[in-house]
Every structure is written in structure tokens, then in C-alpha cells.
C-alpha positions in Angstrom: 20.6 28.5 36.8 23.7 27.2 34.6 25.4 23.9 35.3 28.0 25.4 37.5 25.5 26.7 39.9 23.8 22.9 39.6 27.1 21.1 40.0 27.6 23.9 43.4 24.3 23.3 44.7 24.4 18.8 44.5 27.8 19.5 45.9 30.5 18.2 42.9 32.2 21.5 43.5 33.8 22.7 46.7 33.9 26.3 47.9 37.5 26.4 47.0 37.0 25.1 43.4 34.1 27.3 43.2 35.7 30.6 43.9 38.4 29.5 41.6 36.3 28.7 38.6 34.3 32.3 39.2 37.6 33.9 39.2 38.7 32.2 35.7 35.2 33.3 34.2 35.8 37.1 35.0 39.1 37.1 33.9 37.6 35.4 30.5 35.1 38.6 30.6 37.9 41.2 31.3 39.6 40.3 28.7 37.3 39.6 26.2 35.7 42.9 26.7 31.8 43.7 25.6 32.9 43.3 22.2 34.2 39.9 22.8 31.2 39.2 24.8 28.8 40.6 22.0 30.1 38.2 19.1 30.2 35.3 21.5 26.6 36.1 22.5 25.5 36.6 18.8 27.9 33.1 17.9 26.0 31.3 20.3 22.2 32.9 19.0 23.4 32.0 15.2 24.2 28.5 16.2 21.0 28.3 18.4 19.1 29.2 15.3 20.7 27.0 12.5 20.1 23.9 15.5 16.2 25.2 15.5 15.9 25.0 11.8 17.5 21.8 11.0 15.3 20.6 13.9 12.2 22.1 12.0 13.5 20.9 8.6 14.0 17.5 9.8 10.5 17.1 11.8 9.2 18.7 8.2 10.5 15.6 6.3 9.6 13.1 9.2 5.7 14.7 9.1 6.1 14.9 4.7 7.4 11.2 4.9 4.5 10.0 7.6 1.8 12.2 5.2 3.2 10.3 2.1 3.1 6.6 3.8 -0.7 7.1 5.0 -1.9 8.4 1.7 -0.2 5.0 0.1 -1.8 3.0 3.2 -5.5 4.6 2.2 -4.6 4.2 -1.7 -3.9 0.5 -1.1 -6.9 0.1 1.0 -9.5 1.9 -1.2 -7.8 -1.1 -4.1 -8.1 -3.6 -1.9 -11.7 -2.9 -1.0 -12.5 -2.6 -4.7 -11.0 -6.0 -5.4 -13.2 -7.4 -2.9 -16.1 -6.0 -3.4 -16.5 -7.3 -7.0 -14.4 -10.5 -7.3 -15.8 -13.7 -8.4 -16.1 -15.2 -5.1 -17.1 -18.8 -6.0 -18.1 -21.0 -8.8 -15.4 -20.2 -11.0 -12.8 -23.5 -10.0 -13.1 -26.3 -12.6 -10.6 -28.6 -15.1 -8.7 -25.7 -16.9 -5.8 -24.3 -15.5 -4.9 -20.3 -16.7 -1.4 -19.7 -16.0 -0.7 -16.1 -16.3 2.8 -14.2 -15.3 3.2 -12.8 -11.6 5.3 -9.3 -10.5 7.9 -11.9 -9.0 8.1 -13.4 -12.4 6.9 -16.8 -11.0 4.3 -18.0 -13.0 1.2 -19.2 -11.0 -1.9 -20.8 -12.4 -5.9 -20.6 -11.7 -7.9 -23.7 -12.2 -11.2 -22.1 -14.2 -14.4 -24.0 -15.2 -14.5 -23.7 -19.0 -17.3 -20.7 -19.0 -15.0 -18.7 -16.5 -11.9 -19.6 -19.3 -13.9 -18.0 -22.0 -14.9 -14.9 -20.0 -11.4 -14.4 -19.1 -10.2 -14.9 -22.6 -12.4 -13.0 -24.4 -11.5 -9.7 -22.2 -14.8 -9.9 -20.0 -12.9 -11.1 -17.1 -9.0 -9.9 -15.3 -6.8 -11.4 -12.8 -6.0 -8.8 -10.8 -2.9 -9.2 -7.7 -4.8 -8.2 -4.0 -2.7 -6.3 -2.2 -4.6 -6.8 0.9 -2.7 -9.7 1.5 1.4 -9.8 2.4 1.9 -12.8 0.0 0.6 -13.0 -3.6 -2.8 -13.6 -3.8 -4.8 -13.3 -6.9 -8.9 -12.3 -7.5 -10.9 -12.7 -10.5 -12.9 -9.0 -11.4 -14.6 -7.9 -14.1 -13.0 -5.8 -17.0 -14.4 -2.4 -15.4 -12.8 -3.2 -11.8 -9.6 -4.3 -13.3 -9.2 -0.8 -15.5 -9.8 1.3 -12.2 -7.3 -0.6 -10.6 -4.7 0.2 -13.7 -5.6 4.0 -13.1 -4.4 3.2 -9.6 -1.6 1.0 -9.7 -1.2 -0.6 -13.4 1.1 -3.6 -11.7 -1.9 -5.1 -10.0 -3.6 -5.9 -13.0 -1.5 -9.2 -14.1 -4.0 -10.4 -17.2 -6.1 -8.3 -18.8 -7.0 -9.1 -23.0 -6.5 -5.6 -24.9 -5.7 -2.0 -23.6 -7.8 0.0 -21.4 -9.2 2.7 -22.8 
């Protein structure tokens, strides 16, 4: 049913206006012939079919965009679980303060008993950033856990002595 036999039926058209717009429509076909009516058919199948496949094409880069954003979320997660599972978790605060150079360029410090100091100097130790949190936060891991996390994201490793490798 098209939209003039809706707008017939709730009654926006009179019987008068009715009769009138039917009689415009096969004048429009009597002079357009079946060759007019052919292209207009086939005009409106082509435009029906480039709507359909922008439609596909964008839902395509919605579902590539939404496949991208989850793989980051579980990348971030599978860090974050690293970085928890083998940071120092106490016994490390003391009288020395490492300062070391965050991704906001701020420079933040960790107060560090003196054994801690030497680990982390001497390469045993990293700081590495935790992204599980939405402001900087920083963990203490050993050298292993911090070069996994370069392999992963490089950033999150913000003092490491020597390469990895």
C-alpha cells in the first residue's frame, strides 16, 4: 500500500482530491510510456542498491571500529593483570625518593627503601605506568614483567636501566 492509499484511507485526502491525483499519475504514465516507466523503475533499483551498500559499508566500519576498540580493551586488561599480578605490593616505601619522567612529562617521584633503590638501579627492578587506572598510577615489577609489557605497549614502561633484549 503506498502513501497515497495511507493518506486515503486516515482520511487527509478527499474523494475529489483523490480522483484528481489518480488522474495526474496516469497521465504521468501515458506519457512517459514503458520506456519511461522502465528507466524510472531501474533509476529507482540503482539508487535502492547504492543506499543498501553504503548502509552495508557503513555498519562494516561501525562493527571493524567496535572489533578494534575490544581487542585494545582485552590488550589493556591482559597488561593490567600482568602489572598486578607481579608488582611489589609492599615493603618497598622508605627515605629515598626515585624521580623518573612520566608520558605527561610531569615528573613524579617514588619514595624507595635503599635495597628497593639498588634493585631498581641496577636493572633488577622497572617502574612501569598501570593502565588500569584513569589517572597515572605507577607499580614496581621486576625486569621480566616490565619487558613483556614493552612488547605490548613500550610507553608503559617509564624506567627501565639498559635495552630489552
Amino acid at each position: 500500500m503506498g502513501l497515497f492509499d495511507e493518506l486515503k484511507k486516515s482520511g487527509f485526502v478527499d474523494k475529489k482530491s483523490a480522483k484528481q491525483i489518480a488522474h495526474q499519475q496516469r497521465i504521468e504514465r501515458s506519457e512517459k510510456g514503458v520506456d519511461g516507466l522502465e528507466q524510472e523503475r531501474a533509476a529507482h533499483a540503482a539508487e535502492l542498491k547504492k543506499l543498501q551498500e553504503e548502509e552495508r559499508q557503513r555498519q562494516k566500519r561501525q562493527a571493524d571500529a567496535e572489533r578494534k576498540s575490544q581487542l585494545e580493551r582485552e590488550r589493556r586488561l591482559s597488561i593490567a593483570s600482568l602489572i598486578a599480578s607481579q608488582a611489589l605490593k609492599e615493603g618497598f616505601r622508605g627515605p629515598r625518593s626515585f624521580f623518573f619522567e612520566a608520558r605527561s612529562g610531569r615528573v613524579p617521584f617514588l619514595t624507595l627503601d635503599l635495597e628497593v633503590a639498588r634493585r631498581l638501579e641496577s636493572g633488577t627492578l622497572a617502574i612501569v605506568e598501570d593502565p588500569s587506572t584513569p589517572y597515572e598510577s605507577f607499580r614496581l615489577v621486576p625486569r621480566e614483567v616490565a619487558k613483556r609489557v614493552a612488547e605490548l605497549d613500550p610507553e608503559l614502561v617509564r624506567f627501565a636501566v639498559g635495552r630489552f633484549g
